[in-house]
KOLDO-327679 format. One record per residue (C-alpha): x negated, y negated, z; residue in one letter. Coordinates in steps of 0.25 Angstrom, whole numbers, plus 2048, in hexadecimal, padded with zeros to 3 digits. Layout:
BEGIN
XYZA...
END
This chain:
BEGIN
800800800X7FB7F27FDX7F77EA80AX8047E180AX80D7EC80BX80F7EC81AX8187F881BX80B801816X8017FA820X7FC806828X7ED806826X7E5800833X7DA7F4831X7CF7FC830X7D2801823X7D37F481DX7C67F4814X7C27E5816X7B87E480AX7C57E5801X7C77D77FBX7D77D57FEX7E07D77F2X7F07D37F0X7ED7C67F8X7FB7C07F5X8007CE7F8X7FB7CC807X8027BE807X80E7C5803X80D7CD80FX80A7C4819X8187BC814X8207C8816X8197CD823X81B7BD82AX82A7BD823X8277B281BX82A7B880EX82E7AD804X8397B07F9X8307AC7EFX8207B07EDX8197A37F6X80D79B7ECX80179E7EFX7FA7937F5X7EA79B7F1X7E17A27F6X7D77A0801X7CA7A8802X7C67A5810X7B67AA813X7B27AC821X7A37A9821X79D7B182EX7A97BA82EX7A27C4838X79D7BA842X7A27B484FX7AA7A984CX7B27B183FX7B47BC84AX7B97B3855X7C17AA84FX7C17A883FX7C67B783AX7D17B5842X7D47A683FX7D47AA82FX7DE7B5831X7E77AA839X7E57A282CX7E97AE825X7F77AE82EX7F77A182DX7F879F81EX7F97AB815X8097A8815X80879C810X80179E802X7F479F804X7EB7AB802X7DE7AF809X7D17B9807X7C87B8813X7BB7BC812X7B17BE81BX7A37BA819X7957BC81FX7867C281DX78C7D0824X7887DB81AX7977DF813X79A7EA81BX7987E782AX79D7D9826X7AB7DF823X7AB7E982FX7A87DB837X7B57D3831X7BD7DF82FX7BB7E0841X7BF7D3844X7CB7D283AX7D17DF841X7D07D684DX7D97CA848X7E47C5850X7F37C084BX7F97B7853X8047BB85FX8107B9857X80D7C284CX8117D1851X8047DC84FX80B7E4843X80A7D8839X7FC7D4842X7F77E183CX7FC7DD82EX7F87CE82DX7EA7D3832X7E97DF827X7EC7D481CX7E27CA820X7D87D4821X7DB7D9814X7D97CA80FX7CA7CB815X7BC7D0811X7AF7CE815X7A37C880CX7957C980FX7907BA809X7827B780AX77D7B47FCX7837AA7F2X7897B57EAX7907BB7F4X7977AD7F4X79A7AF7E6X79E7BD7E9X7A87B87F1X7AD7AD7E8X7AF7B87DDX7B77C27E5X7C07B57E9X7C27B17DCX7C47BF7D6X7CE7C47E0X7D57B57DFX7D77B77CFX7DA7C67D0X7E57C47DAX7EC7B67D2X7E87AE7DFX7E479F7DFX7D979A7E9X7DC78F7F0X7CF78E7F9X7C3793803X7BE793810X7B1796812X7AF797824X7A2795827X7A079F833X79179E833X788797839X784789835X77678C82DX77E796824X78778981FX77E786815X77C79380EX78A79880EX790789809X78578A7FEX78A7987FAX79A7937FAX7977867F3X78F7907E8X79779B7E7X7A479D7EEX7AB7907ECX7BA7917E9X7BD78B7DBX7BF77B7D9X7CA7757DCX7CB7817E9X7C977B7F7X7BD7817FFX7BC781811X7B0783816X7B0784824X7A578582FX7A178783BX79A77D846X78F77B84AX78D77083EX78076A841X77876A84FX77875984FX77B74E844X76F75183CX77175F83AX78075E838X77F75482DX77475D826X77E76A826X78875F821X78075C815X77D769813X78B76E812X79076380AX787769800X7917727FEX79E76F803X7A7761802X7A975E810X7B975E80DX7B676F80EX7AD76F81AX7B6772828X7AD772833X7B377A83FX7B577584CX7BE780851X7C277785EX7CA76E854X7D177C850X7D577C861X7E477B862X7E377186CX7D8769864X7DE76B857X7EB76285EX7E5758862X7E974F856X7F5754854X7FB752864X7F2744862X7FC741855X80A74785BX80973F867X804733861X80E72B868X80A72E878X7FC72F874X7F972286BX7FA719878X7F0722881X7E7727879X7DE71D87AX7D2717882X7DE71088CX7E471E891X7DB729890X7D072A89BX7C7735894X7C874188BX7C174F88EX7BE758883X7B9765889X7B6773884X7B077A891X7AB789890X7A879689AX79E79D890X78F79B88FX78779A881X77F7A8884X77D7AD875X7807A1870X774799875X76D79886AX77878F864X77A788871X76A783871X76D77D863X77B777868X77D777876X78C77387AX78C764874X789768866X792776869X79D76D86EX79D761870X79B75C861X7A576385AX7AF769863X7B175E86EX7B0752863X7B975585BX7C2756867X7BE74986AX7C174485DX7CF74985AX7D2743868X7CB735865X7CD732856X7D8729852X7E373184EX7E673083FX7F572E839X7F573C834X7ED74683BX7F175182FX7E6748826X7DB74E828X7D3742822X7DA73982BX7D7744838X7C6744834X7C7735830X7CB732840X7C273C847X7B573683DX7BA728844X7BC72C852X7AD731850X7A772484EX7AD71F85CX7A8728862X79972286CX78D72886BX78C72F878X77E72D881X778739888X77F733894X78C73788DX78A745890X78575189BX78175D897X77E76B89EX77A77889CX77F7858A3X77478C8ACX7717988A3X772792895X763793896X7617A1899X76A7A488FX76179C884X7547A388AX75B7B1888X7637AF878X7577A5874X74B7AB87AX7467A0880X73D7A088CX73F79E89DX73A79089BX74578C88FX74E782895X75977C88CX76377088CX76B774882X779770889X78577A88CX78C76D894X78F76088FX798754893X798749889X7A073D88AX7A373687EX7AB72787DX7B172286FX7AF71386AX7BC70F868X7C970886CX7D071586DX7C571B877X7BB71387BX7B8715888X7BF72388AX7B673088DX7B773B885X7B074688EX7AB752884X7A875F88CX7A276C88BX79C777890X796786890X79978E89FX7A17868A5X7AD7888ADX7B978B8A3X7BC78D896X7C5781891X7C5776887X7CE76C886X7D075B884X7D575388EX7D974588BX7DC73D89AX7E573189BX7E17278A4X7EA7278B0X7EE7188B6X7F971C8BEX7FB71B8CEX8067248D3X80B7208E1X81172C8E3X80A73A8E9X8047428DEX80D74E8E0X8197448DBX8117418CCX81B7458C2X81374C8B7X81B7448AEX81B7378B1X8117348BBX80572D8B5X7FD7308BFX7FA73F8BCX7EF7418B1X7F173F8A3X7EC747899X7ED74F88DX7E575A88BX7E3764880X7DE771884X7D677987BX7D6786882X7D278F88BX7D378A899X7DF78D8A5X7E978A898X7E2792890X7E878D884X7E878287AX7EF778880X7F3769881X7F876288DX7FD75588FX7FF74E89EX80F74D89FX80E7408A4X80673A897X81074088BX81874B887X81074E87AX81675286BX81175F868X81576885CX81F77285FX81A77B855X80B77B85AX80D779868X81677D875X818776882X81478088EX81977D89FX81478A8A5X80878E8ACX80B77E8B4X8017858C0X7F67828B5X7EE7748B7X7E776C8ACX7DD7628B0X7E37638BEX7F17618BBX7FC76C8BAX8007708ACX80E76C8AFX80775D8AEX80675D89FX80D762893X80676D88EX807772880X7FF77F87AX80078586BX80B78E868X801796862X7F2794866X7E779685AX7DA799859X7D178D855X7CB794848X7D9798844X7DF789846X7D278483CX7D178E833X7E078B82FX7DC77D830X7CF780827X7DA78681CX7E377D81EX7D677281AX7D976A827X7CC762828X7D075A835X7CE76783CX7BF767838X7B1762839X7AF75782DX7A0754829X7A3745830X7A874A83DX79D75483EX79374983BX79873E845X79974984FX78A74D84FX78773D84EX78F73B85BX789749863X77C74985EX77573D864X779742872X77674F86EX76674B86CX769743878X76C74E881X76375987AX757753884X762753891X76075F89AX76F76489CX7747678A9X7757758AFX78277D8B3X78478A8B9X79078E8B0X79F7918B2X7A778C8BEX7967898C7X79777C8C0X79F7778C9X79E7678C8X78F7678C1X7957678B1X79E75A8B8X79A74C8B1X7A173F8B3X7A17318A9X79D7258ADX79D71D8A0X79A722895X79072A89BX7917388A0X78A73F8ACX78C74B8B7X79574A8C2X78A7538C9X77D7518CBX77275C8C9X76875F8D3X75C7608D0X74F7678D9X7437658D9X73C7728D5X72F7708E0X72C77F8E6X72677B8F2X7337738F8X7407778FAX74876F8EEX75676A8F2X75C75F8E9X75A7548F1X74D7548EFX74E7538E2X74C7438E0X7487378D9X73B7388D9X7327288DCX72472A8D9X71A7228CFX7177228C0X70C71A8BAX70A7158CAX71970E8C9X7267138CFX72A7218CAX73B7248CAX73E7328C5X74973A8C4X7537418BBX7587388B1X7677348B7X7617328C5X7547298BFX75E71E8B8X76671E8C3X75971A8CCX7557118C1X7647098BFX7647088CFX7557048CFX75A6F98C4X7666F38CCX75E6F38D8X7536EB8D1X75D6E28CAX7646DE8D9X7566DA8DDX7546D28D1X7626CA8D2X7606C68E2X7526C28DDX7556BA8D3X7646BA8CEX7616C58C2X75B6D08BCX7546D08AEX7536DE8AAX74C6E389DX7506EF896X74B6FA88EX751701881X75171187FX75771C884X75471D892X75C712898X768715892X76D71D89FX7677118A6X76F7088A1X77D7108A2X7797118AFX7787038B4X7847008ABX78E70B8B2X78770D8C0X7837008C6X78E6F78C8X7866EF8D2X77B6EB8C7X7796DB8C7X77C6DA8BAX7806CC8BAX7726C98BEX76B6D18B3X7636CE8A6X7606DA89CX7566D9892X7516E388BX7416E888BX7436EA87BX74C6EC870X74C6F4861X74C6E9856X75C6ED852X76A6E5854X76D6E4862X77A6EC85EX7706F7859X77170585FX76270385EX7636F8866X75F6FA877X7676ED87AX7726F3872X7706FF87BX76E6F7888X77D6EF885X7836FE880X77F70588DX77E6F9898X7826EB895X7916ED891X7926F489EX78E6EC8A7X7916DD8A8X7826D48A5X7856C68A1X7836C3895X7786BA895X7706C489BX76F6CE892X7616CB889X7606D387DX7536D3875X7556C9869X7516D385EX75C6CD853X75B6BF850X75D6B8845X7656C383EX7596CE83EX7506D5847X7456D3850X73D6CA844X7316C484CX7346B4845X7416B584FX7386B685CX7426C0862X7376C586DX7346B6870X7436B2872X7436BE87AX7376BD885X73C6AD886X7496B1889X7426BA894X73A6B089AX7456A689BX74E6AE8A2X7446B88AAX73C6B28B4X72D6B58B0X7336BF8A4X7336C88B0X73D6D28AEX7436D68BBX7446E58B5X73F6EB8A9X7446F88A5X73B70089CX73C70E894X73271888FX72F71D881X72972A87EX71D722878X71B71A883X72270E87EX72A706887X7336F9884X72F6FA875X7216F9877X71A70586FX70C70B86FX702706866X7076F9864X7016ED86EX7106E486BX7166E1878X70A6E6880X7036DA885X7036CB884X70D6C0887X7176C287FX7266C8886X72D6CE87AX7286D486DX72D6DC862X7276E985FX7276F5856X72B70285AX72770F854X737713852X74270D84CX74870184DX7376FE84EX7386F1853X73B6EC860X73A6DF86BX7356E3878X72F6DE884X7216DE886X7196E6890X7156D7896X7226D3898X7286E089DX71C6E38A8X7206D38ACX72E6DB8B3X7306DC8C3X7336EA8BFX7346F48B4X73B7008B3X73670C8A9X7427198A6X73C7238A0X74573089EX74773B895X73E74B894X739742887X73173888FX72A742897X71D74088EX71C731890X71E73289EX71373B89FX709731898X70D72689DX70C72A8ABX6FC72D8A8X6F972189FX6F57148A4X6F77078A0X6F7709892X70470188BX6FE70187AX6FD71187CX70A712886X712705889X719709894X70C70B89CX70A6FB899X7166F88A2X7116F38B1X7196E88B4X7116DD8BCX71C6DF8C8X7176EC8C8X7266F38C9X7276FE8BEX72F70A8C2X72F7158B8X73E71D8B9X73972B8B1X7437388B1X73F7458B3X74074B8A5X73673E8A2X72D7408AEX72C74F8AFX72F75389FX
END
């Protein structure tokens, strides 16, 4: 009997001969119509063909979750007059290849509403409708195009388009496109889907170089970049419950209501036989670029007229990217569980001694630059051995309310001063369940009565500390796997559910700064699983990041017995001045104490305080410092100068005055005519020597400091030596009378106004920061030199006053 004729089906899988290349396609079809009782009067037009090829059909992810997502296809949209072929592809020699497909297709699953005995038979059809392929040459590419074709004409069927999934890993891209563009192309004027896998590209640089690469081959219109969280039930929502309730959420979704938004995807597993991945990646590039943004963009983009348009859906999301601020390393803590290293010693073969800081923690807070946002933090977090599997988004409403009477008479309805949220749970969890909840006394949302059901048991149940009877809770009438919701998504040519080559790109131009940033931070440890306790905790202050707990730290001396108190700042002397040490967050808050401290001096001596400082890196936590910690700061009484500035626009990122108004002076209140920025652009250009901008400077100092002695000069390190910008080798700034010069430097933007050794060692006191494992070396040799500024110019600062104190973390003091 033919294989349509259900009545004659009594031959178990394992008879089925996989390598057979399915026949009487539109028979099947027929089949299908009657078994689902959808059988039309008359013959349905075909729609075409579909051939879809399964690249790395044997591997992990085809055996998890793709077989099983193209069979739902298969249910999905064989009754409405399309035809498929599914073809699995790898390098697996023929036979073992099929025996491989063949085990996991016995293992497919129908859903709960269709009864086992048509189960049985939807499984047989779909199973007849697959082979396996071995491809690993161009011309088994063209193999396969032939026996597509051939089969297509032979049975009077007309191809409508491929899809190609890329199953693979990222380095076999290039090789597989380039036989698919060469050989096993459908015919112009057919549509082509080619769909892959993340990771797409380690940082910025390497994305766009896999980017190029493939647009060798493919127009990015058939490119669909999987991010299979946008595929989430909950997730895939987002816009849509954003659009249906337009009208309760247009007056609150903004900057004036919402108090922050989490987006968290928390896990119980470590990374043991995955490590080698994780040291290339660690948790940031696993999670937090891709999974977590594009949360983070669905919830922040502007919400277009139509979100059925996928142009208008990308077009929104490519603009939310460009609000969002570059975060600072101080934007994020990381940590590392306890035996991630062991495990990397073991898979990687490395020694006892190998210590990594590849991160299996991260905190990141991230803040948008606009009117909608701006000012509101979006907390993105995730983890490896933490307490709990869940995931989920939480937007929280700010709350103004008082209530006069006791809490136990708050009306979940009406009273305002119970929380106000609206969550969407993306799984796992106490719910367990896709899910999205909304605080009864914010709105009763629209949802889609064909998508979606309202549920009220289980009210013993708390979320975020409130019972489930609190909220309106709605969960899918049926749930989907992720891959199934795309790969219907990817058929039906749905690009807002996928990756563009613009989105991928901003995304790696937002992460991948802090990601170099971090690369040199040495994560914090954590025992793993509910030990954590409060230790992963970290609190805002801000737009900075930091944990609630602080580590302890030992001094590792065998003959005392080490407690953590005694663990210390440690005072001694460097270059025979004053020595402060200590781990980096500790030293700048020494270091902004010591400053306030000097500067009340200065103003009960005198009525101010003239402070000069430097550019770079290094006081950058500095300055968030004083600008968010020390309230009782004179700065009323304060001049700032600075000790030199990059020949660029004072609106220049480039620029360290630019920096010093970014990070300090529009937090805190100094007059304004007491703020002096170095005069490098006069006349319409910069830092030309006919518009005497040193001179005008070093005048302005001697009219408002007394003697040009600077009550506090705050100085930094470069790994050369150079400090200010005075560089070895060159005599400028040195010696002599002269206050302020300009200078080269030997990297870009090269030339530069500084204050000269003279006028700086003319201070009552200088402060030198040095910090960072990348110092160490200059540290070391400075500490032996002697005065020897044309070789080292820091070793020429000696301030007649004689008050220098060097501030000089660990990792730059000990390496």
């Amino acid at each position: 009997m033919p294989p349509w004729n259900i009545n004659a089906r009594k031959q178990s899988l394992m008879s089925i001969n996989l390598s057979v290349f399915p026949k009487m396609l539109f028979r099947a079809i027929f089949a299908l119509h009657f078994l689902w009782g959808v059988l039309p009067s008359e013959p349905r037009e075909s729609r075409g063909h579909i051939s879809v090829v399964l690249l790395g059909a044997t591997g992990d992810l085809a055996n998890k979750y793709l077989w099983q997502g193209l069979f739902q296809l298969y249910l999905d949209e064989v009754s409405h007059g399309h035809s498929f072929t599914f073809h699995g592809a790898a390098q697996t020699e023929p036979e073992r290849g099929r025996r491989l497909v063949f085990e996991r297709l016995k293992r497919l699953a129908c859903p709960s509403d269709v009864p086992p005995n048509r189960c049985a038979v939807l499984k047989d059809q779909f199973i007849k409708l697959t082979d396996y392929h071995q491809l690993k040459t161009a011309e088994d590419y063209a193999t396969l195009n032939r026996q597509i074709t051939t089969t297509l004409s032979q049975e009077g069927m007309q191809e409508a388009g491929r899809i190609f999934y890329f199953s693979v890993p990222p380095f076999a891209y290039a090789e597989i496109a380039r036989h698919i563009n060469s050989s096993c192309r459908p015919p112009p004027g057919l549509w082509l889907r080619v769909v892959l896998e993340k990771p797409f590209g380690h940082d910025l640089r390497s994305a766009q170089e896999l980017a190029d690469e493939l647009r060798t081959f493919f127009r990015e219109e058939e490119i669909y970049r999987v991010d299979h969280y946008l595929g989430k039930q909950a997730v895939a929502h987002i816009l849509p419950f954003r659009d249906q309730n337009r009208h309760h959420l247009d007056p609150i979704w903004n900057r004036h209501h919402v108090e922050r938004v989490e987006i968290v995807l928390k896990e119980t597993v470590d990374v043991k036989n995955r490590t080698g991945f994780y040291e290339k990646y660690g948790v940031i590039r696993d999670i937090h670029q891709n999974h977590l943004t594009e949360i983070l963009m669905f919830l922040a983009m502007e919400l277009p007229a139509n979100i059925s348009s996928s142009e208008d859906v990308i077009r929104s999301k490519l603009q939310a990217f460009t609000s969002l601020q570059s975060p600072e390393i101080t934007s994020a803590v990381i940590g590392q569980y306890v035996a991630y290293n062991s495990h990397v010693r073991e898979e990687l073969q490395k020694g006892q001694d190998y210590f990594s800081r590849t991160p299996t923690f991260a905190g990141v807070l991230v803040h948008l630059d606009n009117l909608r946002w701006e000012g509101v933090p979006f907390i993105l977090a995730s983890g490896k051995v933490l307490d709990e599997r869940i995931s989920y988004v939480r937007i929280l409403f700010k709350n103004r309310a008082y209530c006069t009477q006791n809490e136990t008479m708050w009306d979940p309805e009406s009273s305002q001063c119970k929380p106000r949220q609206i969550i969407f749970h993306i799984g796992q969890g106490e719910l367990n369940s896709p899910a999205i909840l909304v605080s009864r006394n914010l709105f009763k949302p629209t949802m889609p009565d064909s998508g979606w059901k309202e549920v009220r048991d289980r009210p013993q149940l708390r979320i975020f500390g409130q019972p489930l009877s609190d909220y309106y809770v709605y969960i899918p009438v049926a749930e989907r796997d992720a891959y199934s919701v795309l790969i219907s998504r990817i058929y039906s040519g749905k690009k807002e559910s996928f990756i563009t080559v613009e989105n991928l790109l901003a995304s790696w131009a937002f992460w991948t700064p802090l990601l170099d940033g971090l690369s040199i931070q040495v994560p914090r440890l954590y025992p793993g699983g509910r030990e954590n306790e409060q230790l992963l905790d970290f609190e805002m202050v801000g737009r900075e990041v930091s944990f609630v707990a602080k580590e302890t730290i030992e001094l590792m001396d065998a003959r005392d017995e080490q407690t953590p108190d005694k663990y210390k700042t440690i005072q001694s002397r460097f270059r025979q001045s004053q020595l402060i040490t200590a781990w980096s967050e500790e030293l700048i808050n020494r270091l902004a104490s010591d400053i306030e401290a000097t500067a009340a001096s200065a103003v009960r001596r005198s009525g101010e305080f003239h402070m000069a400082l430097s550019g770079g890196s290094s006081p950058l936590a500095l300055f968030r410092q004083l600008a968010t910690r020390h309230f009782g700061f004179p700065w009323r009484q304060t001049h700032l100068w600075l000790v030199d500035e990059r020949c660029v626009p004072l609106t220049d990122l480039e620029s360290n005055f630019g920096t010093l108004h970014e990070q300090l002076l529009r937090h805190v209140r100094v007059p304004y005519f007491n703020i002096h920025p170095m005069p490098v652009h006069l006349n319409r250009r910069l830092c030309v020597e006919e518009d005497k901008g040193p001179e005008l400077y070093a005048n302005e100092i001697a009219a408002l400091v007394t003697n040009s002695s600077f009550d506090l000069v705050l100085l930094g390190v470069g790994a050369d030596g150079h400090t200010a910008s005075l560089f070895p080798h060159s005599p400028v700034g040195l010696e002599g009378s002269q206050g302020v010069v300009f200078t080269e430097s030997p990297v870009k933007p090269h030339q530069r106004m500084t204050l000269t050794l003279p006028l700086i060692n003319k201070a009552k006191r200088v402060s030198v920061l040095v910090m960072g494992k990348g110092k160490h070396d200059i540290v070391t040799v400075v500490s032996r030199v002697g005065h020897e500024p044309k070789k080292w110019p820091v070793s020429g600062v000696s301030p007649s006053s004689g008050q220098i104190a060097w501030y000089v973390d660990y990792e730059a003091l000990l390496g």
